[in-house]
C-alpha positions as CSV (number, residue, x, y, z in Angstrom):
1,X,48.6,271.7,29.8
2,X,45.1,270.8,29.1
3,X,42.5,269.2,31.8
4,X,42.5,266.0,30.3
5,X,46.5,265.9,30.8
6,X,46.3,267.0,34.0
7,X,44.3,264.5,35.2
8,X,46.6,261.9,33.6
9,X,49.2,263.0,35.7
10,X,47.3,263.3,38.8
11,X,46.3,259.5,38.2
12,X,49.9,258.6,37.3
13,X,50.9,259.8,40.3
14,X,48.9,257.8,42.4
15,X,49.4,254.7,40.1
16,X,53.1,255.3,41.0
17,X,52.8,255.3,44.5
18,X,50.5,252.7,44.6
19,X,52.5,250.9,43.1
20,X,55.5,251.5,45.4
21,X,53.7,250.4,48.0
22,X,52.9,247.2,46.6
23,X,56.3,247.3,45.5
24,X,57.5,247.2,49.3
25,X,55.1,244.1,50.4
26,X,56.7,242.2,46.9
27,X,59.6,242.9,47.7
28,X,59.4,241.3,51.3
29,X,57.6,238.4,49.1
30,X,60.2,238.0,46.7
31,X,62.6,237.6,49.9
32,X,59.9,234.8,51.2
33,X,60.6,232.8,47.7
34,X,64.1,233.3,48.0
35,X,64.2,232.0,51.3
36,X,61.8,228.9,50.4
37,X,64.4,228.5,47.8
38,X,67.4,227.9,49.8
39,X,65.4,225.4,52.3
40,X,64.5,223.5,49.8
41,X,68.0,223.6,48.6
42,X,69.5,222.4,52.2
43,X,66.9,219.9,52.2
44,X,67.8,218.2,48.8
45,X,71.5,218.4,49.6
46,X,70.8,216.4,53.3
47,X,68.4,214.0,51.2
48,X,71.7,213.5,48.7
49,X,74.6,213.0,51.7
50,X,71.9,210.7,53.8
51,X,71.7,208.5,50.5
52,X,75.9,208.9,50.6
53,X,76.1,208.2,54.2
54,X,74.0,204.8,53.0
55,X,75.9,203.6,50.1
56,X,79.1,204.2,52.7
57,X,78.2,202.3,54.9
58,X,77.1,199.4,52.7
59,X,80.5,199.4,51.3
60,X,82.3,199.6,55.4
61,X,79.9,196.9,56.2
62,X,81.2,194.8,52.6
63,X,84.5,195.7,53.7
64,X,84.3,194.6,57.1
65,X,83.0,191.4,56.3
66,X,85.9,191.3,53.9
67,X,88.7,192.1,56.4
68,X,86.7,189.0,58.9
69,X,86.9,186.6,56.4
70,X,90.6,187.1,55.6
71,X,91.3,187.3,59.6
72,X,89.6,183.6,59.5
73,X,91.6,182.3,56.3
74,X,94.7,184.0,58.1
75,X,93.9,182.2,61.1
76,X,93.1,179.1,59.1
77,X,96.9,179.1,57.2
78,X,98.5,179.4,60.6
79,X,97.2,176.5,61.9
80,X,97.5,174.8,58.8
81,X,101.7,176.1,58.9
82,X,102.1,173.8,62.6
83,X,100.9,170.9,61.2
84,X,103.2,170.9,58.2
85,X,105.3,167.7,57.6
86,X,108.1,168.5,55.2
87,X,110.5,171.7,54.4
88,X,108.9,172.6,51.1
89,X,104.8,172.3,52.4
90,X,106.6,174.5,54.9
91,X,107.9,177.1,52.6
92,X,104.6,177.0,50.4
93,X,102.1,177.4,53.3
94,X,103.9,180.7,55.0
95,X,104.9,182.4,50.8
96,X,100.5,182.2,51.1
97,X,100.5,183.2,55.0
98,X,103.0,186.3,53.9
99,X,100.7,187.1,50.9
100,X,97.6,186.9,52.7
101,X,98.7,189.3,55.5
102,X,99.6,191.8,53.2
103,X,96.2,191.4,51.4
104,X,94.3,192.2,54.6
105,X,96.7,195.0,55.6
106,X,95.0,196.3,52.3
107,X,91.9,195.6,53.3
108,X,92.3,197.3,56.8
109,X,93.4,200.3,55.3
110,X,90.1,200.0,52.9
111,X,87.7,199.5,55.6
112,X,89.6,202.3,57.5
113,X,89.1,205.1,55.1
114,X,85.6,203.5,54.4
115,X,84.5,204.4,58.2
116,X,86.7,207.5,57.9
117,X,84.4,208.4,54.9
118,X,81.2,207.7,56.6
119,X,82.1,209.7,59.6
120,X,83.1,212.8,57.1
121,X,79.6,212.1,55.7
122,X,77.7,211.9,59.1
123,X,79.4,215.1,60.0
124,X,78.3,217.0,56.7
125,X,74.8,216.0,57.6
126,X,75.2,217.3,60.6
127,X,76.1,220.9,60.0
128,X,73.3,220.8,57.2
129,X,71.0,220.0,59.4
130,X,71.9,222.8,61.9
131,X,72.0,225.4,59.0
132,X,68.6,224.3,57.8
133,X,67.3,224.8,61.4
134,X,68.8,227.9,61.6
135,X,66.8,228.6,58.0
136,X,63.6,227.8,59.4
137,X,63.9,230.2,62.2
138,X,65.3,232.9,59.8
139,X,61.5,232.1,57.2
140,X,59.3,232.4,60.5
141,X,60.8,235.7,60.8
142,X,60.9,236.5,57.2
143,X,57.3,235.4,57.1
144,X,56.1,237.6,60.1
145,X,57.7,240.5,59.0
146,X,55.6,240.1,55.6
147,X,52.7,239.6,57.3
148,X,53.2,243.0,59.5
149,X,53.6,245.1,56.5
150,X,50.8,244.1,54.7
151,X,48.6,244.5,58.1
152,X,50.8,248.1,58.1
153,X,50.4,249.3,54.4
154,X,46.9,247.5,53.7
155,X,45.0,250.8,55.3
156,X,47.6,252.7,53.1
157,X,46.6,250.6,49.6
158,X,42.9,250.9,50.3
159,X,43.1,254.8,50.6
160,X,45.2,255.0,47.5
161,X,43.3,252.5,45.5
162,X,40.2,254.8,46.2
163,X,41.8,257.8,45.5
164,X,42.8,256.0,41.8
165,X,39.3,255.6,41.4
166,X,38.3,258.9,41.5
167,X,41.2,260.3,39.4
168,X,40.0,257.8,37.1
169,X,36.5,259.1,37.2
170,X,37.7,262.5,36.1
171,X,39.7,261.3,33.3
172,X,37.6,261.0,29.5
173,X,36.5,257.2,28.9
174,X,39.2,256.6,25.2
175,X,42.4,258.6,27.5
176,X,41.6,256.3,30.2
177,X,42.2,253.3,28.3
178,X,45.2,254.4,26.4
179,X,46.6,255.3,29.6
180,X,45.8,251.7,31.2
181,X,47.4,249.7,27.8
182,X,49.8,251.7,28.4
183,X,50.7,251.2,32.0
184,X,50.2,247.6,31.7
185,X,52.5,247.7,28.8
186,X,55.6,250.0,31.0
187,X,54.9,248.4,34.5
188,X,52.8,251.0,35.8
189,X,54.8,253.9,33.8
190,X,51.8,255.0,31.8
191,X,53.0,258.7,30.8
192,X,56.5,260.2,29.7
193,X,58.1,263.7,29.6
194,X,58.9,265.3,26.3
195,X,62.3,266.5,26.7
196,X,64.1,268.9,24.2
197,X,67.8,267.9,23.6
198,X,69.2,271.0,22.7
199,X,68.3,274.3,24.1
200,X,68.9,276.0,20.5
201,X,67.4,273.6,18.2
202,X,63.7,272.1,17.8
203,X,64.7,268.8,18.7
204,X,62.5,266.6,21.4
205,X,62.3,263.1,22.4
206,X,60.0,260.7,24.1
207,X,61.7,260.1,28.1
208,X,60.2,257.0,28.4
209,X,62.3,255.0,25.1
210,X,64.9,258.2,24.0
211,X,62.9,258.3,20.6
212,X,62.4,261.7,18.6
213,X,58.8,263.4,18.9
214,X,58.0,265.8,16.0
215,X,57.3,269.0,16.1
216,X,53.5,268.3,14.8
217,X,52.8,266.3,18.4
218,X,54.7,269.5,20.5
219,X,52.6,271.5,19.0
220,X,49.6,269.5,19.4
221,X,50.4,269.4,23.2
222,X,51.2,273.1,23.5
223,X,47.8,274.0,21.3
224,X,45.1,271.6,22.4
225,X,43.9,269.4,25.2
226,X,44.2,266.4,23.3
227,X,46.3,263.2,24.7
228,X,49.5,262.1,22.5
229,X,51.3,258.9,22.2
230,X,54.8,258.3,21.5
231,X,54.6,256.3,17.9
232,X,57.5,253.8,19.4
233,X,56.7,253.2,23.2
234,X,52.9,254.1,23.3
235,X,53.5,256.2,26.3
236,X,51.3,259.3,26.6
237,X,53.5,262.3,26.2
238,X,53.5,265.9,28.2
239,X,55.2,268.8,28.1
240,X,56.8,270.2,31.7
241,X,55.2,273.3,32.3
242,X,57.9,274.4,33.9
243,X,60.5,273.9,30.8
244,X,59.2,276.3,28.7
245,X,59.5,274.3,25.9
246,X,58.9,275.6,22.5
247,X,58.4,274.5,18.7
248,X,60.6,276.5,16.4
């Protein structure tokens, strides 16, 4: 492998592990998000069951009202069925007195399951509420333990970052910049391995996308220090010294 591949790969390999040290701290970030996510979730969902809990109650309130009046109008018939003068007003006043108790029996049982309602509501509230306090204490912890590793890895990025730098310095200015189109293309993954598919036959592809190389670009790695793309992915292509691979 020629110099200017080898300093690819000495770059790539700090890219990589720069980049999974980044990795770590997004990661805790992406678990910050998450997290913000879900409060604001729990925060919607009291929001919605406090507006519930309102129109509830409006309609316990309506009902109770309703159940007071009939109570009154109840009240009102009886009265009305002592001071009755004949047989037949008699008859006619308690048929209405009968109906009307079984209409506010209705009623009761309405402004029963009303209350019974708000109180199912109240209680819903209630345990949201404690879950989304138990939330908040989970992010402040979440949030510290982001902030530690960064403080922890921070001295760690620097050094890498530094040391990118001066493998980029050593790499020629036109490989450079196919290997950084390429890595921001691949998510950091700049170079691939040529791999041969069959140990008896000539036949190679790319690692990075599973395409075919020819045996012009193997042989342009194995004779000159020049840098090779894969025509599909764009990912500069080496050979592993170690393979022995050959063109036949």
């Amino acid at each position: 492998m020629g110099a200017t591949l080898e300093a690819l790969q000495r770059l790539q390999h700090i890219e990589s592990q720069l980049r999974s040290v980044r990795g770590q701290i997004e990661a805790k970030r992406r678990s910050v998000q998450a997290h913000q996510r879900r409060l604001a979730t729990l925060e919607r969902q009291i929001a919605d069951t406090h507006e519930l809990i309102r129109q509830a109650q409006a309609d316990s309130d309506r009902l109770e009202l309703d159940r007071k009046a009939q109570e009154e109008h109840i009240k009102r018939l009886r009265e009305r069925l002592n001071q009755t003068k004949t047989n037949k007003e008699y008859a006619a006043v308690l048929t209405q007195l009968n109906t009307d108790k079984a209409d506010a029996l209705k009623i009761e049982d309405r402004v029963l399951a009303a209350m019974s309602k708000v109180d199912d509501l109240r209680k819903r509230e209630a345990e949201s509420r404690a879950t989304l306090e138990k939330e908040k204490a989970r992010m402040g912890e979440t949030q510290k333990s982001v902030s530690d590793l960064e403080a922890k890895l921070s001295a760690q990025i620097k050094e890498l970052e530094a040391q990118r730098d001066a493998a980029a310095d050593g790499v020629p200015p036109e490989a450079l910049k196919t290997f950084e189109r390429a890595r921001d293309k691949h998510d950091g993954e700049a170079m691939a391995q040529v791999e041969q598919t069959h140990p008896r036959r000539a036949e190679y592809i790319c690692s990075g996308c599973n395409m075919s190389v020819t045996l012009e670009t193997i042989n342009s790695l194995q004779s000159r220090d020049e840098v090779q793309v894969c025509h599909i992915c764009s990912r500069i292509l080496y050979l592993d010294s170690t393979a022995g691979v050959a063109a036949r």
